[in-house]
C-alpha positions, -999 to 999 in steps of 0.1 A, spaced: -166 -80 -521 -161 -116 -507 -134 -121 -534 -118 -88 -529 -111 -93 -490 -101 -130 -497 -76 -116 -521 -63 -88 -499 -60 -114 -468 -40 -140 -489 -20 -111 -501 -9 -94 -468 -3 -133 -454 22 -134 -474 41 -100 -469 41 -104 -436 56 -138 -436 80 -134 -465 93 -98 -464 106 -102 -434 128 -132 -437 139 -114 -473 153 -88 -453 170 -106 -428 188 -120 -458 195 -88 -466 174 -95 -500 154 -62 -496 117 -58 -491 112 -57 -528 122 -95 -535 104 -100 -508 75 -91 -522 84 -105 -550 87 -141 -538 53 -138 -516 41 -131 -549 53 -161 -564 45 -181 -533 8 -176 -532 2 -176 -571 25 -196 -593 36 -223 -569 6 -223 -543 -24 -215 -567 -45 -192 -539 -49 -164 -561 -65 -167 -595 -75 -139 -625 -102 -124 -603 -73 -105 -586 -77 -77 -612 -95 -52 -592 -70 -58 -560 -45 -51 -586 -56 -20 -599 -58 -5 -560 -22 -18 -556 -12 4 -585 -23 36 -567 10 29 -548 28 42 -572 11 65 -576 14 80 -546 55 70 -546 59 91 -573 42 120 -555 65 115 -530 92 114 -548 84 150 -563 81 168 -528 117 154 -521 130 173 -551 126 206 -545 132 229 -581 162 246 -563 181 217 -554 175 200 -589 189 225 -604 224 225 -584 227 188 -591 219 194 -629 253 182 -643 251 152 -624 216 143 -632 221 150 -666 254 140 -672 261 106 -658 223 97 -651 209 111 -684 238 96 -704 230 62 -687 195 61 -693 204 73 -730 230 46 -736 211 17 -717 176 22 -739 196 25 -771 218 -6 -764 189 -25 -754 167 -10 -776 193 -29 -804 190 -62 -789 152 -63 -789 154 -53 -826 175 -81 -830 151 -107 -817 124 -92 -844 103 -71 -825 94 -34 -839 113 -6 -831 88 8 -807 82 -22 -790 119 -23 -787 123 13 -776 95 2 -748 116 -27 -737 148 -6 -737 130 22 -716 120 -3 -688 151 -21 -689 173 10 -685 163 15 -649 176 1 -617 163 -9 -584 162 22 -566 146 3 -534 174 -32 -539 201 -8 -544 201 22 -517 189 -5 -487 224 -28 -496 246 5 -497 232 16 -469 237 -20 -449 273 -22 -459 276 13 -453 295 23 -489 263 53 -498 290 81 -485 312 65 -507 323 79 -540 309 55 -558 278 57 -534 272 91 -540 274 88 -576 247 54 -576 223 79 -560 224 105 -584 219 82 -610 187 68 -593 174 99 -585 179 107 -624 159 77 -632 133 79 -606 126 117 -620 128 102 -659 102 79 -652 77 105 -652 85 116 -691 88 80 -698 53 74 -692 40 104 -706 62 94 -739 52 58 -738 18 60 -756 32 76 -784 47 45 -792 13 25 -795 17 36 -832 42 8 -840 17 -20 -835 -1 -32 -855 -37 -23 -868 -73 -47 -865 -105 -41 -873 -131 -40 -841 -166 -56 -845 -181 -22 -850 -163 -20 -885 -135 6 -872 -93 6 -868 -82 2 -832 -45 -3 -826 -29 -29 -803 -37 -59 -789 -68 -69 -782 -66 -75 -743 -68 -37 -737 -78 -32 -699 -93 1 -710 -129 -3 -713 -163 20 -727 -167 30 -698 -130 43 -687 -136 67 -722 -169 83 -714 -150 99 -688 -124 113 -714 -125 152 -715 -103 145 -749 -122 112 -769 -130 129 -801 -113 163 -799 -88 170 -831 -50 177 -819 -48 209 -811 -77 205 -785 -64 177 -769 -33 197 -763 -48 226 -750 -71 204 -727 -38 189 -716 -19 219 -705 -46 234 -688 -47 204 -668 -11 206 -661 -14 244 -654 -47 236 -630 -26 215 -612 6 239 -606 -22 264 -599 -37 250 -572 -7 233 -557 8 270 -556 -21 292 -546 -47 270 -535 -29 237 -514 -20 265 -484 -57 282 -478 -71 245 -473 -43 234 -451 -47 258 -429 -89 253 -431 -79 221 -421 -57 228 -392 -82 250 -378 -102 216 -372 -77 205 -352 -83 167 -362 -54 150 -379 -69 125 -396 -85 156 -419 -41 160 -427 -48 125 -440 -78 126 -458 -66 155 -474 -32 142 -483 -53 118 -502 -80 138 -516 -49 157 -537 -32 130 -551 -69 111 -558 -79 140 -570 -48 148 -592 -44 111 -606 -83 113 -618 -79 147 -635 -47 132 -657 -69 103 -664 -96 121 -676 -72 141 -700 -51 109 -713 -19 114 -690 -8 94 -669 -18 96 -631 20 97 -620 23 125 -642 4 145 -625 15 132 -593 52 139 -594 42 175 -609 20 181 -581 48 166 -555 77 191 -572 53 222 -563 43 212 -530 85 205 -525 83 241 -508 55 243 -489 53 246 -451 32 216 -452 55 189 -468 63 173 -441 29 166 -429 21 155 -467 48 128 -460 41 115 -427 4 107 -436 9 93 -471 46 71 -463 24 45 -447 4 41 -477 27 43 -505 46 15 -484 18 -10 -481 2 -4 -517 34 -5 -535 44 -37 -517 12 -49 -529 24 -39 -565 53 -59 -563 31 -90 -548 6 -89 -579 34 -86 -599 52 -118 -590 13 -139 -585 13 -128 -624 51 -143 -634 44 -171 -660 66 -199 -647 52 -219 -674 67 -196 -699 98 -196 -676 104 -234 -672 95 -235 -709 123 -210 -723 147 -212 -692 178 -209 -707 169 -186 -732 151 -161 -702 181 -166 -683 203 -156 -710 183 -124 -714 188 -116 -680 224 -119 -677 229 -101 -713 209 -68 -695 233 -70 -663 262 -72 -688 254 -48 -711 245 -23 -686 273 -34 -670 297 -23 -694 276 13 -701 283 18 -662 318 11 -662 326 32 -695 308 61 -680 322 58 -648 359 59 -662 344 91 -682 337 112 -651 366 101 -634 353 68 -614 382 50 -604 388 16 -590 365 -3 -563 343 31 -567 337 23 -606 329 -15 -599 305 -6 -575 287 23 -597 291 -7 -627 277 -34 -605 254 -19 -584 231 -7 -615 235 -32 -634 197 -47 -629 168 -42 -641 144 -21 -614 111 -22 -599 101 7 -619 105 -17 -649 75 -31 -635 59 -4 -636 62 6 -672 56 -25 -685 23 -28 -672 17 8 -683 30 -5 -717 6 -32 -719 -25 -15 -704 -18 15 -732 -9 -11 -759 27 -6 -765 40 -41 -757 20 -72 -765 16 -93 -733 32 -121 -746 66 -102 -746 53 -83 -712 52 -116 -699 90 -125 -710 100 -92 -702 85 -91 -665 105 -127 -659 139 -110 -671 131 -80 -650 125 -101 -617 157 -125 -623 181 -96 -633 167 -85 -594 170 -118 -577 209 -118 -588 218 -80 -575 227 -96 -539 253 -118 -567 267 -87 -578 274 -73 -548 293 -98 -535 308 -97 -567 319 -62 -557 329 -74 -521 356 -104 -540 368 -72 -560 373 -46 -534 393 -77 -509 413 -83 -539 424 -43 -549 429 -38 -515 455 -67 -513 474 -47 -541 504 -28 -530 501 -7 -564 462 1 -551 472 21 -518 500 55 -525 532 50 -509 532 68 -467 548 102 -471 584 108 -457 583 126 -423 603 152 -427 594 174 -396 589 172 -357 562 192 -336 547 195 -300 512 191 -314 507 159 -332 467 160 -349 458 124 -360 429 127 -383 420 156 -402 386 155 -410 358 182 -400 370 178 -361 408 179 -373 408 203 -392 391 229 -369 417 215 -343 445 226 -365 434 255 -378 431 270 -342 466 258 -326 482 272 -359 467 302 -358 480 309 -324 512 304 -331 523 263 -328 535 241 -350 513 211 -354 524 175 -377 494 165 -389 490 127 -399 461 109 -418 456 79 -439 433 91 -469 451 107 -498 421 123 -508 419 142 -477 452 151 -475 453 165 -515 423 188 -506 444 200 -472 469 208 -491 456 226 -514 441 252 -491 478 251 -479 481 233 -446 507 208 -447 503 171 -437 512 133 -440 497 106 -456 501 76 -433 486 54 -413 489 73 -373 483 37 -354 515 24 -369 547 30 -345 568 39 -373 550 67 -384 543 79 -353 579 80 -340 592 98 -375 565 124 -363 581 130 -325 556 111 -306 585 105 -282 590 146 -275 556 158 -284 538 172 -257 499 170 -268 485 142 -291 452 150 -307 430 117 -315 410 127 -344 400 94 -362 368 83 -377 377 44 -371 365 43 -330 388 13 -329 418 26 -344 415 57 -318 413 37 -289 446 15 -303 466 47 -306 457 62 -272 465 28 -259 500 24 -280 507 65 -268 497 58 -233 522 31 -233 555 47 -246 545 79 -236 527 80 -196 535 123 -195 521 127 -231 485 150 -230 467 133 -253 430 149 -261 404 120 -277 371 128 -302 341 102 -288 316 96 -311 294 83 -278 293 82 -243 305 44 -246 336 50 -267 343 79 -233 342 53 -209 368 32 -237 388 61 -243 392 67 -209 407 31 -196 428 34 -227 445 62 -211 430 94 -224 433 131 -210 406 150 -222 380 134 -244 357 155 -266 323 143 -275 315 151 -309 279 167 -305 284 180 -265 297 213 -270 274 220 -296 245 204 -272 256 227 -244 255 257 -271 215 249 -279 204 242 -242 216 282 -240 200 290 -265 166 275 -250 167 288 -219 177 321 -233 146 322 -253 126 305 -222 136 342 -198 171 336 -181 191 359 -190 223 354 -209 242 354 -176 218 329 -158 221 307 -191 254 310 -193 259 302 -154 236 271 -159 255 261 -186 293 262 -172 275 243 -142 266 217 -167 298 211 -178 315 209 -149 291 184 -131 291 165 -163 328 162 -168 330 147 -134 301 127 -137 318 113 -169 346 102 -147 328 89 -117 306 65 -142 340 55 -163 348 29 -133 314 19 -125 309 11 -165 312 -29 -172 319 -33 -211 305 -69 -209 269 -58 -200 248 -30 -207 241 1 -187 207 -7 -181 215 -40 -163 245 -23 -146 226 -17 -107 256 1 -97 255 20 -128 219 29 -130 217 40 -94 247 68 -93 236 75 -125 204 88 -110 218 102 -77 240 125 -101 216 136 -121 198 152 -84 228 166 -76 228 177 -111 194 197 -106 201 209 -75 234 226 -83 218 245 -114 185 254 -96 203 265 -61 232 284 -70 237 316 -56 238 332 -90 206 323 -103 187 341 -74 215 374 -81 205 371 -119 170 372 -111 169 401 -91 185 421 -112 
C-alpha cells in the first residue's frame, strides 16, 4: 500500500506541474502528460516496475472515457451523420490500416501483427486535435467540421477494434507451457490463473461462448433500458448526491467486470452501455459525476504510458524511430488529402483536414496495450510502436504551423480570393453582412416593399443567398469603393451586420464620416462592442441575444402569475429604461480600464438598476393588471 501511494503522489507531482505549462504552450494536456511521464520515469528514475497495479487503475480511465463517449452519441443523431461517418471517417480508417498495415509487412512482421499496428496507427489525437482547433478558432471551419466527424468516426471504431483485436492472437506464434500444453503469444501475458477462474467462458466450445457473450451484451442493453431509470429515481429519493456518484460508478464497474468475465473487452461494454443511456433523463447527471474521473484517470494513462517509453531503445534506433514516425504522418498525410479532394475539400480547408490527422492518437495507446496484454503484438515491437506513437504526437503542434505558413501563403494569392462582383444597382437600404442576423433583416424590409443592396465578403454565403433567390454582392463592405458603387452617398439606412466586431465598428466610423444624416442600425455581439459602436457614431444598435432575452423574461413571469398584460408592461419598461441606461453608461465607459474599476461606472450603474426596480414594480399598470 506504501508503494501504491508513493506511486500515485510522484505521479500527480508531475501532472500538476507539467500539464499546465504544456498547455500554456498550447501543447495540450495530453503531451503534457506525456512528458510528466517521461520526466519522472525515463529521465528522473522515481518510478520503477512496481507501478503495475497504479497502472492498471489508470486504465479504468478509459474505461470510463469510452462510456462517455457513448452517452454523447445518441442512436438518432448517429444515424443522420451516417454518410459522413462512414464515408470520409470509415474510408480513412480503411485506407490508413491497409497502408500501414503494408509497411509493417514490409519490415517482416506477420500480417496480423501488422494489421494490429495498422489499427493503432490509423487513429488520431482526438484530445491534441479538437483543443488546437478550438484555440485558433478554425472547428466551425469546413475543414473543422469535417476533422470532427472523422474523430468521432474513430472514437466510435475503437470499440469494434478492440472487440476484433483478439482474433488476431492467432498469427503468433505457438509454445509449449510447463504443464505440457499449446498457449499462444508471448510469454509476458499479464493475464494470470487467477484473472481465468473468473471466466464464465474458459472451457466452453464455440457456440457457448457466443451465446454467453450475447446474453451479456443483451443483459447490459436490458438493464440500461428498463432497469438504469427505477434505481435512479430509488436514488433520488435519498436525496444524497454522492449516491448519483456512487452509482455512476457502480454501472460502468459493474458493466466493465461482466465483459471481463465473458472475454470482451471492458470498453465494450462501456460504450454499449453509454449509447443506451444517450436518451435517458439522467445523462446529464451520469456526466457531471463521472467527467472528473475520466479526466484524472486517463491523464494518469497517458503518465504510465510515457514512465514506460524505452529511451534506451529510442536513443538506440533514433533515426530509424524517427523515420517511422514521419513515414505515418506522411502516409496518412497523403490518405487525408486524396480523400479530402474526394468529397470536395478544397484549399486551406483540405490542408488542414490532411494536416490535422495526420498523427498517431492517444487511442493508439490504448490499443497497443490491449494488443500486448491479449497477445497480439510482442512487446518488443509495442515498445517501438508506443515511441512512434508519442513522437508522431509531439510533432502535431509542427503541423499546424505548417497549416498556418500554408493558409498566409494562399491567402496572398490573387487567384485564391473570386473577383468583387460589379455593382450594378443603387438602394435606400444598404444590409452589410448577410448571415443569420442579415438575412432576417432583409427578408423583412423586402417583404414590405423596399429595395435593399445587400453586400458581403464570403462567396459561399452569397451562392446559398442566391440560390433561395435574394440577390446580393460579393465584396468586401468596409472598402470605400464598394460602398459608394452601392449608394452609400444617397442611401438613407445602413444596416451593420458583420461577424468581424472590428470591421463593424470601421464601417460605422468610415459611414459616419461621409455620411453625418445617414441612419445607420449596428448588431453588438456585447455590451462593450455598444459602448464602441456608439462613439463610432451608431443610431440604433441591436444586441444580438437582447430581444430574445426580453422574449424569455416574459415568458417567466408569465409562468410565475402576471398576466400577459403585466408581463408585457414589465417588459416594454425594460426596454425603455435599458435603452437609456445603454446611453447614459456609453460616456461614463473608459475603454482603457475595466468596468469594475470604473467608480463612476459602477456607481450609476447601480443607481439605474433602483430606478430600474422601482419603475417595473410601481407603475400604475401593474396595480390595474392585478385587480382585474
Amino acid at each position: 500500500m506504501e508503494g501504491f501511494l508513493y506511486q500515485a503522489s510522484i505521479y500527480l507531482a508531475a501532472a500538476v506541474i507539467a500539464v499546465p505549462i504544456a498547455a500554456r504552450l498550447g501543447l495540450g494536456s495530453v503531451l503534457g502528460y506525456l512528458a510528466a511521464g517521461i520526466i519522472i520515469g525515463p529521465a528522473l528514475g522515481l518510478v520503477g516496475s512496481e507501478t503495475e497495479d497504479l497502472q492498471h487503475v489508470a486504465e479504468f480511465g478509459v474505461v470510463v472515457m469510452l462510456f462517455l463517449i457513448g452517452l454523447e452519441l445518441e442512436p438518432r443523431a448517429l444515424w443522420d451523420m451516417r454518410h459522413r461517418l462512414l464515408g470520409l471517417g470509415g474510408l480513412q480508417i480503411a485506407l490508413s490500416t491497409l497502408a500501414l498495415m503494408g509497411i509493417a509487412m514490409a519490415y517482416d512482421q506477420p500480417w496480423g501483427v501488422a494489421m494490429a499496428i495498422g489499427l493503432s496507427l490509423s487513429l488520431s489525437s482526438t484530445a491534441i486535435v479538437l483543443q488546437t482547433l478550438s484555440e485558433k478558432g478554425l472547428m466551425q471551419t469546413n475543414g473543422g467540421r469535417n476533422i470532427f466527424s472523422v474523430l468521432l468516426t474513430q472514437d466510435i471504431a475503437v470499440i469494434p477494434i478492440l472487440a476484433f483485436l483478439p482474433l488476431l492472437v492467432v498469427t503468433l506464434p505457438t509454445r509449449i507451457a510447463e504443464d505440457g500444453s499449446i498457449q499462444l503469444g508471448t510469454s509476458d501475458s499479464h493475464h494470470g490463473a487467477g484473472h481465468h477462474s473468473l471466466s464464465l467462458v474458459e472451457g466452453l466450445p464455440a457456440w457457448g461462448v457466443t451465446l454467453v457473450t450475447v446474453a451479456a451484451i443483451a443483459a447490459v442493453v436490458f438493464a440500461g433500458v428498463y432497469l438504469t431509470r427505477p434505481v435512479f429515481r430509488y436514488i433520488h429519493a435519498a436525496r444524497l448526491r454522492e449516491m448519483y456518484t456512487a452509482l455512476a460508478l457502480l454501472i460502468v464497474v459493474g458493466i466493465s467486470f461482466l465483459m471481463m468475465l465473458v472475454g470482451l473487452s471492458p470498453a465494450l461494454g462501456a460504450f454499449l452501455a453509454g449509447v443506451v443511456l444517450a436518451n435517458s433523463e439522467f445523462r446529464h447527471e451520469l456526466e457531471t459525476d463521472l467527467e472528473p474521473f475520466k479526466g484524472l484517470l486517463l491523464g494518469l494513462f497517458f503518465i504510465t504510458v510515457g514512465a514506460g517509453i524505452n529511451f534506451t531503445l529510442l536513443f538506440g534506433n533514433m533515426p530509424a524511430i524517427i523515420s517511422m514516425a514521419i513515414l505515418v504522418i506522411i502516409v496518412k498525410g497523403i490518405i487525408l488529402y486524396v480523400l479530402g479532394r474526394a468529397f470536395k475539400l478544397k484549399g486551406r480547408d483540405n490542408w488542414l483536414f490532411a494536416l490535422g490527422l495526420a498523427q498517431a492518437g492517444e487511442f493508439g495507446f490504448v490499443l497497443t496495450s490491449f494488443s500486448v496484454q491479449q497477445n497480439v503484438i510482442p512487446r518488443d515491437v509495442a515498445e517501438t510502436l508506443l515511441l512512434v506513437i508519442a513522437l508522431s504526437m509531439l510533432i502535431t503542434p509542427l503541423l499546424f504551423i505548417l497549416y498556418d505558413m500554408l493558409s498566409k501563403r494562399m491567402e496572398e494569392k490573387v487567384e485564391d480570393r473570386p473577383e468583387d462582383d460589379e455593382i450594378d444597382e443603387e438602394g435606400p437600404v444598404i444590409i452589410a453582412g448577410i448571415g443569420r442576423f442579415g438575412q432576417i433583416v432583409n427578408r423583412l424590409v423586402q417583404a414590405s416593399g423596399f429595395n435593399t443592396v445587400v453586400l458581403d465578403h464570403d462567396m459561399e454565403t452569397i451562392s446559398v443567398m442566391r440560390r433561395f433567390g435574394f440577390k446580393g454582392f460579393l465584396g468586401d463592405p468596409t472598402r470605400p469603393d464598394i460602398l459608394r458603387a452601392a449608394g452609400i452617398e444617397t442611401a438613407k439606412v445602413l444596416v451593420v451586420a458583420l461577424d468581424d466586431p472590428e470591421a463593424a465598428i470601421k464601417l460605422v466610423k468610415y459611414a459616419r464620416r461621409i455620411r453625418p444624416d445617414l441612419h445607420i442600425i449596428a448588431r453588438a455581439r456585447d455590451r462593450t462592442y455598444v459602448y464602441r459602436l456608439f462613439q463610432a457614431g451608431a443610431s440604433d444598435i441591436v444586441r444580438e441575444m437582447f430581444d430574445s432575452s426580453l422574449r424569455a423574461g416574459r415568458y417567466v413571469l408569465e409562468n410565475m402569475g402576471l398576466s400577459e398584460y403585466e408581463a408585457s408592461e414589465a417588459e416594454r419598461v425594460f426596454y425603455q429604461h435599458d435603452r437609456k441606461t445603454v446611453r447614459q453608461l456609453a460616456e461614463l465607459w473608459d475603454p482603457s480600464k475595466p468596468v469594475s474599476q470604473n467608480p463612476a461606472y459602477v456607481a450609476r450603474a447601480r443607481e439605474l438598476q433602483k430606478e430600474l426596480e422601482t419603475a417595473i414594480l410601481s407603475r400604475p399598470d401593474t396595480d390595474k393588471g392585478k385587480s382585474s
